[in-house]
N, C-alpha and C positions, 0 to 999 in steps of 0.2 A: 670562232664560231659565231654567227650571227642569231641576229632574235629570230626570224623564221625557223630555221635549225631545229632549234631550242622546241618548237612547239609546234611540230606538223599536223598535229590534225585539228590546229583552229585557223578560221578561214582570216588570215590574215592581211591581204594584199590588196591594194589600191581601188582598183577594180571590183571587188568581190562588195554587194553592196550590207553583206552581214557586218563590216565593218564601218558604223555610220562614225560622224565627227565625234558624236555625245560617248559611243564606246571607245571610239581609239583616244580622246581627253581622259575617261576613267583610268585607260588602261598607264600615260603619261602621268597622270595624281598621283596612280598608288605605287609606282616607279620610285617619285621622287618622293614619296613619305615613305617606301621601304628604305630607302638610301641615308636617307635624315634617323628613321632608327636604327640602322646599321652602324651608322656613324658615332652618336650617342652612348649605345653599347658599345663600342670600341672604346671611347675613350672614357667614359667611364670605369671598364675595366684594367684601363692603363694606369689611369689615377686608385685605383685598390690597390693596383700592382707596386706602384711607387710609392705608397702609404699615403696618400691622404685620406683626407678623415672625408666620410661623405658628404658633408654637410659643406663643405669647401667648394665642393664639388658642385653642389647641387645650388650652391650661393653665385658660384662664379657663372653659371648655366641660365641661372630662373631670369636676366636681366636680355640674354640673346633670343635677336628676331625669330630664330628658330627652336626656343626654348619648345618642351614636350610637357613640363611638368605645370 
């Protein structure tokens, strides 16, 4: 399934000038910050699942380029 697919009634495509640089870079941002909190959540909830303690978690995390917290 493709991203146009996904969301036919916004005006997506090359051509169409509703889609200026400034909107399709927003729409790329919060792409990659849903994916970076997807991913966070994920593994966050694996390290619960396998017991550790949050604070391990959140120690081995606060130091990464992509830290949230």
């Amino acid at each position: 399934m493709s991203f146009h697919s996904t969301l036919p009634n916004l005006p997506l495509s090359e051509s169409d000038p509703a889609l200026t640089p400034g909107a399709a870079l927003k729409i790329l941002g919060n792409s990659i910050l849903l994916g970076a909190i997807e991913l966070y959540a994920e593994s966050y909830a694996l390290s619960d699942a396998i017991g550790f303690d949050p604070a391990v978690f959140h120690e081995l995390h606060s130091g990464s380029p992509v830290s949230i917290s």
